[in-house]
C-alpha positions in Angstrom: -22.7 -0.4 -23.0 -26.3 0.7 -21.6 -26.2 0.7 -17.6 -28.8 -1.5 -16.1 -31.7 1.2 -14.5 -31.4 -1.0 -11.4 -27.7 -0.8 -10.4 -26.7 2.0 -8.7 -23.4 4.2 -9.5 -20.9 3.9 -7.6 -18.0 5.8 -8.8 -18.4 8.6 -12.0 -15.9 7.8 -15.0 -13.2 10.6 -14.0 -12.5 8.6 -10.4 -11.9 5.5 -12.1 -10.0 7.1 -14.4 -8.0 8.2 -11.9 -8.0 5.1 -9.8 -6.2 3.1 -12.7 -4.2 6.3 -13.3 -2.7 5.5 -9.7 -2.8 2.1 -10.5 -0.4 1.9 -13.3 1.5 4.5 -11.2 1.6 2.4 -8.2 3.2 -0.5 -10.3 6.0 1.3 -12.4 6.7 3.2 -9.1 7.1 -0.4 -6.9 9.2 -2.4 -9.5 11.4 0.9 -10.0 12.0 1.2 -6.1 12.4 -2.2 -5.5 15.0 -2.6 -8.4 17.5 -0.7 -6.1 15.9 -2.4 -2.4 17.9 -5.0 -2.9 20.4 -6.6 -6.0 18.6 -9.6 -6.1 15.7 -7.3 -7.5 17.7 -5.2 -9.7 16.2 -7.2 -13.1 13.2 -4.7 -12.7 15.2 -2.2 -14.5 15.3 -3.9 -17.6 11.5 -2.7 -17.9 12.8 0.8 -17.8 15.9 1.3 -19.7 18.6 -0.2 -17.3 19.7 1.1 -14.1 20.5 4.9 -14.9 16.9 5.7 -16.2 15.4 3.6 -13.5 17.0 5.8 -10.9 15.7 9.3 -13.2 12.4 7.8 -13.4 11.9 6.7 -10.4 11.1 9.8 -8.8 8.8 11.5 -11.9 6.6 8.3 -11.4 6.3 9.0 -7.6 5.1 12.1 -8.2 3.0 11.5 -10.5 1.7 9.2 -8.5 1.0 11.5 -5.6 -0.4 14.3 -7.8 -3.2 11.6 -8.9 -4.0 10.7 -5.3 -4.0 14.0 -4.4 -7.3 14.6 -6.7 -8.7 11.1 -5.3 -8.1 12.3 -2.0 -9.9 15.6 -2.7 -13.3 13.3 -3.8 -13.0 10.8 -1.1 -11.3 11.9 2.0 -15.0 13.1 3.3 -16.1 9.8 3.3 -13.4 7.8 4.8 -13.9 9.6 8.3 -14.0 7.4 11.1 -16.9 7.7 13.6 -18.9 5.7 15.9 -20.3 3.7 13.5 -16.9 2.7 12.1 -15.7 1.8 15.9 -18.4 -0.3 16.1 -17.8 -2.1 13.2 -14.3 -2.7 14.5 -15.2 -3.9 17.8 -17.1 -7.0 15.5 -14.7 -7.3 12.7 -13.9 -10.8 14.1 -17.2 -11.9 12.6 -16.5 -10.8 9.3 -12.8 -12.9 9.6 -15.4 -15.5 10.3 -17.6 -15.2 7.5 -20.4 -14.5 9.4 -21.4 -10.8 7.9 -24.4 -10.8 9.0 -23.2 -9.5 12.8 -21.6 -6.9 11.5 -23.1 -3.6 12.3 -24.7 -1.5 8.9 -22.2 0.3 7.7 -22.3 3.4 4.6 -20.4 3.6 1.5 -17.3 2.6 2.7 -16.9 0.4 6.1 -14.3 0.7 8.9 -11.5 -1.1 7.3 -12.0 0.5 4.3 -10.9 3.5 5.9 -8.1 2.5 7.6 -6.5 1.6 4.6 -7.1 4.7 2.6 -5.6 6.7 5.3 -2.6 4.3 5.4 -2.1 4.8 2.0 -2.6 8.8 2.2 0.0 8.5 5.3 2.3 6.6 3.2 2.0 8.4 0.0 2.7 12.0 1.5 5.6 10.4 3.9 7.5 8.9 0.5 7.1 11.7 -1.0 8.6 14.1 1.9 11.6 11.4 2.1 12.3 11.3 -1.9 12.9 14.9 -1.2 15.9 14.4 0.8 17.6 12.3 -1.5 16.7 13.4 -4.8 19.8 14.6 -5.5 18.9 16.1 -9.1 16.8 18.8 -7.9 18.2 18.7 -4.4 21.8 18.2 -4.2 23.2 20.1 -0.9 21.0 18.8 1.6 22.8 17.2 4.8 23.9 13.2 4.8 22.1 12.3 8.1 18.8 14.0 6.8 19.6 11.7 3.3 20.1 8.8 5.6 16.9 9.1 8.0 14.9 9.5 4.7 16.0 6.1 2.6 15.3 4.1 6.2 11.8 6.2 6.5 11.2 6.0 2.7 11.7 1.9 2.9 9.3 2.0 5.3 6.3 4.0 3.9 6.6 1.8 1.0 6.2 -1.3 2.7 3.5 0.3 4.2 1.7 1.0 1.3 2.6 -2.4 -0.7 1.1 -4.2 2.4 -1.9 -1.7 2.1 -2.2 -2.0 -1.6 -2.3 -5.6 -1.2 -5.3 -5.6 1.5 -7.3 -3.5 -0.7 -6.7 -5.9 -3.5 -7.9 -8.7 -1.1 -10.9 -7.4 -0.1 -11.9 -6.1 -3.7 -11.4 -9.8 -5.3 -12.8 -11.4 -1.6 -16.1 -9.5 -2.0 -17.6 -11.0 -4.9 -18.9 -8.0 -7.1 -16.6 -5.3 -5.7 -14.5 -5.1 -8.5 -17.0 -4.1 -11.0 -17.0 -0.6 -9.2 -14.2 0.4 -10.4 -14.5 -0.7 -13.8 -17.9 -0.5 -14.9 -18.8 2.0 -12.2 -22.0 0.7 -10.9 -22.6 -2.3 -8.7 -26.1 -4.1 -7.9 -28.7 -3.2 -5.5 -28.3 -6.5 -4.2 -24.5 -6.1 -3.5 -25.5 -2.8 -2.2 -27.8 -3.9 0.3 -25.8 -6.8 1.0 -22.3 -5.2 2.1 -23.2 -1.5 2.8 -26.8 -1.3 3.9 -26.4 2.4 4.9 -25.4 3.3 1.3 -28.2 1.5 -0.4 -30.5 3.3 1.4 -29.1 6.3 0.8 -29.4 5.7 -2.7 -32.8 4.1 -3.1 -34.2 6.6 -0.9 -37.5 8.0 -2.6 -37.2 6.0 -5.5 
């Protein structure tokens, strides 16, 4: 498919490639996990061979998972630090609730909120994967009970962390009409641009 000369690019082939990588990850990895969070969920492990291959997979598919963020991380982290800008975007993010975006302070490629979330999900992502540790008892079988213990009840709570985060960014991608084209044709429209990260556009037009 030819781009259009007049959107901009957003995100190069090999981070959306990666972004559905984590994606598919992300999904295997939650119906595997939430198979054994409780028995009324344990039908999920039909998708994966029954129980016992559930429980070996489980852990591969985390991290995987964590690998592929890891080189996401590596592209993006640069551009999800907070600074004044992003504070004062925060202290008006009321108006946005209230559908009145045009209050909001400019903000670059990626806006206050934005941020939070990929830091929640980088948080979560290397905390699940420290706690898996402890109780992965293939690879590490003589580690002490309490540590085993302190890392299910921490390793429950990352990943309802990052579910709840997952389903924020979700939100915002569908809420924001044209968001979602990013990260699958990898452009979006100078309009959109200018519209929802003013700083960005300009960035990008700048001299053309």
């Amino acid at each position: 498919m030819m781009r259009n000369p007049n959107d901009l690019q957003r995100y190069d082939d090999g981070t959306r490639m990666n972004h559905w990588a984590i994606v598919l990850l992300f999904i295997a990895a939650a119906l595997s996990g939430l198979a054994f969070f409780h028995p009324s969920l344990y039908f999920f492990t039909a998708f994966f061979g029954g129980g016992t291959w559930t429980r070996i997979l489980h852990p591969y598919i985390g991290v995987a998972m964590f690998l592929c963020f890891v080189l996401m991380f590596m592209r993006l982290w640069k551009e999800n630090v907070l600074n004044d800008a992003d504070r004062a975007w925060l202290d008006k993010s009321g108006e946005m609730f209230r559908g009145n975006k045009d209050a909001m302070p400019p903000v670059g490629k990626y806006n206050a909120g934005q941020k939070i979330v990929f830091w929640l999900m980088a948080v979560s992502l290397l905390v699940l994967l420290a706690t898996g540790v402890l109780f992965w008892h293939a690879w590490f079988p003589d580690l002490p009970i309490l540590a085993r213990r302190i890392g299910v009840v921490l390793h429950a709570l990352s990943a309802v962390v990052l579910v709840l985060s997952v389903i924020v960014h979700v939100y915002a991608a569908i809420w924001v009409k044209g968001t979602t084209r990013a990260m699958t044709r990898g452009t979006v429209t100078r309009g959109w641009a200018r519209a929802n990260h003013p700083l960005w556009h300009e960035e990008m037009t700048r001299g053309k």
